[in-house]
Phi, psi and omega in degrees: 000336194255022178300095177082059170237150172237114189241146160250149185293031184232025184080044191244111171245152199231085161293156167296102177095019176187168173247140174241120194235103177281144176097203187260154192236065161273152204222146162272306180237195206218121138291134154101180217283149108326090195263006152229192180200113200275144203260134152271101186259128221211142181216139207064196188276155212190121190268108184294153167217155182317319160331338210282330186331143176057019170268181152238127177264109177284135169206172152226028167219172166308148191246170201209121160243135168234172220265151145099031199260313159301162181217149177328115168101353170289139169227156157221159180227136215266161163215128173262113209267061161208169190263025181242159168305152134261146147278134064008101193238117183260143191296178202261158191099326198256192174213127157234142181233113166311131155293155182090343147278141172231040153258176183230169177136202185274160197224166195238140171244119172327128137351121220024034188283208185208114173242135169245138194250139180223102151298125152313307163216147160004308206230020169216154173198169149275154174225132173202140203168223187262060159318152156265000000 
């Protein structure tokens, strides 16, 4: 069992095939597959907030992305769980621009569709998916 162990002093050992780790743990980034993408499931209208980052946000109404709240590089993904289109509403102060476009502002997302939102900065982001 201690064949190919490494202990480090903050409780850490690094086995042959696995890490055994006591105590609190923390990581700045993350590498490699995701094996989920955790849903915020949501009815009426619904303002995103920084929690939502790495979510999917479930709805069957408008989502409001508002401005300074996101940071360069954050995504959420919007799923419209209804058989009618929702807005997408960009809050005042900000900019979404579909991708491939360059004007911004609100966008209608298809029935069931699926859209991902990508900031760019704080008060601008892209969005692309099943636009109407």
């Amino acid at each position: 069992d201690s064949v190919g162990v490494v202990t480090a002093r903050q409780g850490i050992k690094v086995l042959a095939g696995g890490i055994n780790a006591v105590g609190v743990i923390t990581a700045s980034s993350y590498e490699g597959r995701h094996s989920q993408v955790p849903k915020n499931a949501q009815t009426g209208a619904y303002t995103l907030v920084k929690s939502d980052s790495g979510k999917c946000v479930s709805t069957n109404s408008g989502v409001t992305v508002p401005n300074a709240v996101f940071a360069a590089g954050d995504c959420v993904t919007i799923f419209n769980d209804s058989s009618s289109a929702i807005t997408i509403t960009q809050g005042s102060g900000f900019q979404l621009r579909e991708a491939g476009e360059t004007t911004t502002g609100n966008v209608s997302l298809k029935n069931f569709g699926l859209a991902t939102i990508w900031w760019n900065t704080g008060g601008t982001a892209v969005i692309s998916g099943n636009l109407a």
